[in-house]
C-alpha positions as CSV (number, residue, x, y, z in Angstrom):
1,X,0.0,0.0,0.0
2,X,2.8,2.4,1.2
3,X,4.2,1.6,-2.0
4,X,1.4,2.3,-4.5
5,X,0.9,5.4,-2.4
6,X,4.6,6.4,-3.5
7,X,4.1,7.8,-6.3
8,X,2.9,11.3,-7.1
9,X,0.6,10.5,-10.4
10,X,-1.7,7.4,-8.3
11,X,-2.0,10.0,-5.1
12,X,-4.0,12.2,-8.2
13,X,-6.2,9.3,-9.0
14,X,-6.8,8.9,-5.2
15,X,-7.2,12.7,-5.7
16,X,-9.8,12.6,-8.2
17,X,-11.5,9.7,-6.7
18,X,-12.0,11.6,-3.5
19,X,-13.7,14.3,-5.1
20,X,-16.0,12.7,-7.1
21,X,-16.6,8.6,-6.9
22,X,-17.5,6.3,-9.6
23,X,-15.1,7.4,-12.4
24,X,-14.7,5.3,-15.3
25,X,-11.4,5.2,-16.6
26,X,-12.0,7.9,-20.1
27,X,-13.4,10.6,-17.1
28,X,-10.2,9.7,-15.0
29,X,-7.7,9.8,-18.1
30,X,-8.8,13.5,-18.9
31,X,-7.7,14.6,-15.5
32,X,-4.0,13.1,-15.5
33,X,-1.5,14.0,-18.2
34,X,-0.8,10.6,-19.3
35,X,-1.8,7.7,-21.9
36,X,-4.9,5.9,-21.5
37,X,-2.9,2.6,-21.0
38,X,-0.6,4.6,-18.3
39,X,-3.6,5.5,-16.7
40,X,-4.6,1.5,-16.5
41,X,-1.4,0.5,-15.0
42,X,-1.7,2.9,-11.9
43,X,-5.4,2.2,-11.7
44,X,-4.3,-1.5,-11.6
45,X,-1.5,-1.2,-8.9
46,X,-3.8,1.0,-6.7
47,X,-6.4,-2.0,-7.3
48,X,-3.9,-4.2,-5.7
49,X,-3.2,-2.6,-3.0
50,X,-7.1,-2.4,-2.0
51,X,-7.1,1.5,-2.0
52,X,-9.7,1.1,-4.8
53,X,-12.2,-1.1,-6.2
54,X,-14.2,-1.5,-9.3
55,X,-18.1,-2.1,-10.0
56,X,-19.4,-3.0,-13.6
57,X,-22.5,-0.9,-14.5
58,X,-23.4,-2.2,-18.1
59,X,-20.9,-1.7,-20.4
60,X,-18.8,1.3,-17.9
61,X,-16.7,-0.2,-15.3
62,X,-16.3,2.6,-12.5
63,X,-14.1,3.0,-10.1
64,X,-14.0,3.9,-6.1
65,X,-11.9,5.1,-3.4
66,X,-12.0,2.6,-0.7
67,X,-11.4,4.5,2.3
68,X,-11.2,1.1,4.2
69,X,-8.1,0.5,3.5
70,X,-6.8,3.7,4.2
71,X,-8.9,3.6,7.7
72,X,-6.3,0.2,8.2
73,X,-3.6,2.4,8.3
74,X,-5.0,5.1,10.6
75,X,-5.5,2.4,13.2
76,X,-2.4,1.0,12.6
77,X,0.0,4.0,12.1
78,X,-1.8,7.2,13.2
79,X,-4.6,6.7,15.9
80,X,-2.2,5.4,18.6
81,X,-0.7,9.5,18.1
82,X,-3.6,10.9,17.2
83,X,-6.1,13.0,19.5
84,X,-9.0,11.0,20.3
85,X,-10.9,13.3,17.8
86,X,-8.5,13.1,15.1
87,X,-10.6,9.7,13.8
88,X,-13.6,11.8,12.9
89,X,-11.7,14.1,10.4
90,X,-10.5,10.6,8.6
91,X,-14.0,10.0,6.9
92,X,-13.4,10.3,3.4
93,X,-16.6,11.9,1.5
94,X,-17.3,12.2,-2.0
95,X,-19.8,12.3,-4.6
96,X,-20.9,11.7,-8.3
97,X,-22.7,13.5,-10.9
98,X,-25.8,11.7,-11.0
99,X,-29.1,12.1,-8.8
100,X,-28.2,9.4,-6.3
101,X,-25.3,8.3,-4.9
102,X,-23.5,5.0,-4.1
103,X,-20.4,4.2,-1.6
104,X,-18.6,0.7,-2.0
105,X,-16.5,-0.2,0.5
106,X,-14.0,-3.5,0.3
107,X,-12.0,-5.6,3.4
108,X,-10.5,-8.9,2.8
109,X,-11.0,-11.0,6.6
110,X,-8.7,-13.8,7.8
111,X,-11.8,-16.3,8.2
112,X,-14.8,-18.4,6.7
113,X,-18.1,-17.0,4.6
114,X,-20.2,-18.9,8.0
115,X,-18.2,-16.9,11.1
116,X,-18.8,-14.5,9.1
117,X,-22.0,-14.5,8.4
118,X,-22.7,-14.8,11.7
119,X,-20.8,-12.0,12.9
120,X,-23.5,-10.2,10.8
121,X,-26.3,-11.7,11.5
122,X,-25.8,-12.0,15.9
123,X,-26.3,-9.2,18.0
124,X,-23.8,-9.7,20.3
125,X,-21.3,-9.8,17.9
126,X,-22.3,-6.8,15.6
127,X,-22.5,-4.7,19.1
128,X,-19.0,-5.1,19.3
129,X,-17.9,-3.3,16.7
130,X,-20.9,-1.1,15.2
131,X,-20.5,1.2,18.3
132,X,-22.8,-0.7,21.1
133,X,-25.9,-1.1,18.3
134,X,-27.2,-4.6,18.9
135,X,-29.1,-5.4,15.3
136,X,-31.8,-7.9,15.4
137,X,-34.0,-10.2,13.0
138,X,-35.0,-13.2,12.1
139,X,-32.9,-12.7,9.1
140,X,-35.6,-14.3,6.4
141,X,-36.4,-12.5,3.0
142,X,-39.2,-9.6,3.5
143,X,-38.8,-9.6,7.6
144,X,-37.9,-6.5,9.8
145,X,-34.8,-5.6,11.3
146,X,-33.8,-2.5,13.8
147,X,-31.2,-2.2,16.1
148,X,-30.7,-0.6,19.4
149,X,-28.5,0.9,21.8
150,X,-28.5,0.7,25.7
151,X,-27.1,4.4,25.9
152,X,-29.7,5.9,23.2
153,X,-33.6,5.7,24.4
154,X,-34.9,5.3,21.0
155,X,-34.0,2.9,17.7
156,X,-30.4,4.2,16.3
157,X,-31.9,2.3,12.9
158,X,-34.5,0.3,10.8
159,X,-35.2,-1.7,7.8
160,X,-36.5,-4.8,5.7
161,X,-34.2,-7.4,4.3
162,X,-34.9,-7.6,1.1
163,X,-32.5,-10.5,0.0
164,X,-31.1,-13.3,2.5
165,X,-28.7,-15.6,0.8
166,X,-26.3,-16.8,4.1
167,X,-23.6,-17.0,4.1
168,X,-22.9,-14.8,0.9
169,X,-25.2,-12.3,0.5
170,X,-27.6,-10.0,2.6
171,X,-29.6,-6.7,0.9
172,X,-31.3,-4.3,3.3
173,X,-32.7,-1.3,2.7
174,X,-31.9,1.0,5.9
175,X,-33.4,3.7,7.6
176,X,-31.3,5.8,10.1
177,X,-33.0,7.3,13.0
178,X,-30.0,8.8,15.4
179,X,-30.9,12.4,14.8
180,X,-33.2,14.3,12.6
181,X,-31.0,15.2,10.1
182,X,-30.4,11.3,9.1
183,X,-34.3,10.8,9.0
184,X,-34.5,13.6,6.7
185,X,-32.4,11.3,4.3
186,X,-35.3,8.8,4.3
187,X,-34.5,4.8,3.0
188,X,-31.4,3.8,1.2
189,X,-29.8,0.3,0.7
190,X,-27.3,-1.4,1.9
191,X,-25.8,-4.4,0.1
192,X,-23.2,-7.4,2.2
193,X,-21.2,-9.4,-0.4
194,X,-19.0,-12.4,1.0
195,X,-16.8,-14.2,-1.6
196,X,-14.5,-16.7,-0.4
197,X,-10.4,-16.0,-1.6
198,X,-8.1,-18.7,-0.4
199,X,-8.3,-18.9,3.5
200,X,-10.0,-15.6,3.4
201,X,-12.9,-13.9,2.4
202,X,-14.1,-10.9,0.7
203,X,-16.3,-8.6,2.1
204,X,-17.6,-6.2,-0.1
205,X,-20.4,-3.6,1.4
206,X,-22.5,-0.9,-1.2
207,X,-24.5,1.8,0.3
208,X,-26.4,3.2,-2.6
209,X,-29.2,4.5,-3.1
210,X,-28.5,7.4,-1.4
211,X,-29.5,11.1,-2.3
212,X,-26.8,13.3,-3.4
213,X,-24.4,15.1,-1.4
214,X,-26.7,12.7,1.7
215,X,-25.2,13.5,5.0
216,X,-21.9,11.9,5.9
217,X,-23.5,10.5,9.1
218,X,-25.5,7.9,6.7
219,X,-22.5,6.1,5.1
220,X,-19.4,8.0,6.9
221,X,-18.9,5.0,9.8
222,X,-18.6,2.1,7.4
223,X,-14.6,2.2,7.9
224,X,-14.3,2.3,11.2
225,X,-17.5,-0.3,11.3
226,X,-15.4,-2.6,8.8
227,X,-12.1,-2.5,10.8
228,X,-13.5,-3.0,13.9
229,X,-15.5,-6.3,12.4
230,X,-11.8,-7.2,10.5
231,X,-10.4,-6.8,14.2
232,X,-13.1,-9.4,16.2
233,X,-12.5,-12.0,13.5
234,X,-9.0,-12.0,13.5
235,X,-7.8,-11.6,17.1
236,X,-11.1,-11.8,19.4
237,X,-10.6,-8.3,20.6
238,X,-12.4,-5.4,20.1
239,X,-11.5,-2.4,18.0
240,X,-10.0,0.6,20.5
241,X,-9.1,3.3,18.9
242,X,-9.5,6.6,20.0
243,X,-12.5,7.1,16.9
244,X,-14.2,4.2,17.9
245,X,-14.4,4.9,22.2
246,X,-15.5,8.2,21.4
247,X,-18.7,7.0,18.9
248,X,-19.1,4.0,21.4
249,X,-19.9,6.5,24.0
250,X,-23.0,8.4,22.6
251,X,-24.1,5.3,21.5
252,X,-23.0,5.2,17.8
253,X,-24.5,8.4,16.8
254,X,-22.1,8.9,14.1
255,X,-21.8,5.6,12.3
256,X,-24.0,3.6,9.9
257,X,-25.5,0.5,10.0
């Protein structure tokens, strides 16, 4: 990662992914001075690396920052030195030219598509890292979902589950309630993709749906929720940084499902 961060021409892509998401590669070619096929090459190392991933939409494949693997290194390299509200200013926003927006964020997980699953799916293990919210369902197709905090009186969130395919796939559309400002927003979606790699797996979560220039409180978490899930299944231990005691404290009021 360090490495394809390196160099001056790939921190522009990040650049222009940043400012506005979902680029296919002829809109990110007229923004660097370069060839088409040297454009490619960058876009393929920074692929590697996991600092961005790609979605086909018809014939145009786009491209996204993934901000969780940038979040990696703030909680490797920069939270132990950072103020504990140095993790809010982290959250990488950005958005695209169209009506609606969508956010796709990407995490490969040292474990199986079923511990997974049901790190998902159980409440006491999804409290544990989405800030203290314990989501709960039956988890069957066209059945209610909401979760709760025991430091916020009311629901933090709400939805239906739209699609339930364990252990690789979940689709939900989601409803945030933490303040008035995120009810405003009104329903989006929120998509959980698990594809087993080797002795790993791929975990691949889309927000979309979402209205453009939505507030960052809707999708801004997903990093720090994606880490701290990364974190359970690998060592047992609870994500501690100083982003993630702070949110835990007023009961996730400024993550996403």
């Amino acid at each position: 990662m360090f490495k394809a961060l390196a160099d001056p021409t790939r921190r522009s892509l990040l650049d222009e992914l940043f400012r506005e998401d979902g680029q296919t590669l002829t809109a990110l070619e007229r923004r660097v001075p370069m060839t088409r096929i040297g454009v490619m090459k960058h876009l393929r190392v920074l692929e590697q690396a996991g600092l961005v991933t790609t979605r086909r939409r018809g014939r145009e494949k786009l491209h996204f920052l993934n901000p969780v693997a940038i979040r990696l290194v703030h909680d490797r390299w920069v939270s132990k030195y950072a103020e504990p509200w140095a993790a809010s200013l982290s959250e990488l926003k950005s958005t695209l030219e169209e009506e609606t927006m969508e956010k796709v964020f990407e995490i490969y997980i040292k474990t199986t598509p079923g511990l997974l699953w049901a790190a998902i799916t159980d409440p006491d293990a999804r409290a544990r890292y989405t800030f203290g919210v314990r989501v709960e369902s039956d988890w069957t197709p066209g059945s209610s979902y909401h979760g709760a905090s025991a430091l916020a009186p009311n629901l933090i969130l709400e939805g239906e589950n739209l699609e339930v395919e364990p252990p690789r796939r979940l689709v939900q559309s989601f409803n945030a309630l933490w303040s008035d400002d995120v009810k405003a927003e009104g329903t989006s979606r929120v998509t959980w993709e698990i594809e087993p790699v080797a002795d790993s797996c791929r975990l691949t979560v889309t927000h979309d749906q979402l209205r453009e220039g939505a507030h960052g409180e809707i999708y801004g978490g997903w990093p720090q929720i994606l880490s701290g899930l990364k974190t359970l299944l690998e060592t047992g231990e609870s994500l501690t940084t100083p982003g993630s005691l702070v949110y835990a404290s007023v009961g996730g009021a400024q993550g996403s499902d």
